[in-house]
C-alpha positions in Angstrom: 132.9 77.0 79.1 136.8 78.1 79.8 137.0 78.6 75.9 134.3 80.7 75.4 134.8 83.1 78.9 138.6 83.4 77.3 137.6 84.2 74.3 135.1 86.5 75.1 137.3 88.4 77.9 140.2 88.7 75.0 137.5 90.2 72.3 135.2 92.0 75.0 132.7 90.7 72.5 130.0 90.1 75.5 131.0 93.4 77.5 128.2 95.9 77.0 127.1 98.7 79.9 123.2 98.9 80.8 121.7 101.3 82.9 118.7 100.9 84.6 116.5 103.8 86.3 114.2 103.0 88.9 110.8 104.2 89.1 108.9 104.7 92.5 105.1 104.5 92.5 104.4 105.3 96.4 103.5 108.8 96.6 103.8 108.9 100.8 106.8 110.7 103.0 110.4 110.4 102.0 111.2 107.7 104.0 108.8 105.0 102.4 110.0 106.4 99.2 113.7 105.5 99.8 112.8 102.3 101.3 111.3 101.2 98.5 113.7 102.4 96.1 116.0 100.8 98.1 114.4 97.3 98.2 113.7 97.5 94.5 117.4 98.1 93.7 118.8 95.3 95.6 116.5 92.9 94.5 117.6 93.7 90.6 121.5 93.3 92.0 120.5 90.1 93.1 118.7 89.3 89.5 121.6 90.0 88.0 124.7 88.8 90.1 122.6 85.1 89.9 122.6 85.9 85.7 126.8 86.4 85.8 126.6 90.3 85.8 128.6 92.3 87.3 126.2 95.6 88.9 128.3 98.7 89.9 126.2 102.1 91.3 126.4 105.0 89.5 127.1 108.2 92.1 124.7 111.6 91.6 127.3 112.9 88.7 127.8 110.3 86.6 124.0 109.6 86.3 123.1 113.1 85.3 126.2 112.4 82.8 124.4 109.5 81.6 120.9 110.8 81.4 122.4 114.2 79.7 123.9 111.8 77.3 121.0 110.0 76.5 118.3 113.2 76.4 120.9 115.2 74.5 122.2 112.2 71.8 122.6 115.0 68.7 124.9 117.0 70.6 127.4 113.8 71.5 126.7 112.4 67.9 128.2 116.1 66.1 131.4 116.1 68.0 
């Protein structure tokens, strides 16, 4: 197990960046809306923490950098 976490942290061979976006079904007052977001999230954090996986939050400006990124690929891909 020590063999393979060293040589994957020396390769970064099992380093890869996911990004999830959570979707809210309740249609009711704001509140509710962020409360269930809310629950939702941590319950995936726990998901993953229990799987090894490290889960950091994005603030407001790096996800609209990551959704511009991913809605406008052809731009990143000509530079």
């Amino acid at each position: 197990m020590e063999f393979i976490q060293e040589k994957n942290n020396k390769n970064k061979s099992a380093t890869k960046n996911t990004y999830l976006i959570i979707k809210n079904n309740i249609e009711n007052n704001e509140e509710n809306i962020i409360q269930d977001l809310n629950e939702k999230y941590f319950k995936i954090k726990e998901c993953l923490y229990r799987c090894g996986n490290n889960v950091l939050e994005c603030n407001k400006e790096e996800t609209k950098n990551i959704l511009f990124s991913f809605l406008n690929l052809k731009i990143f891909l000509e530079k």
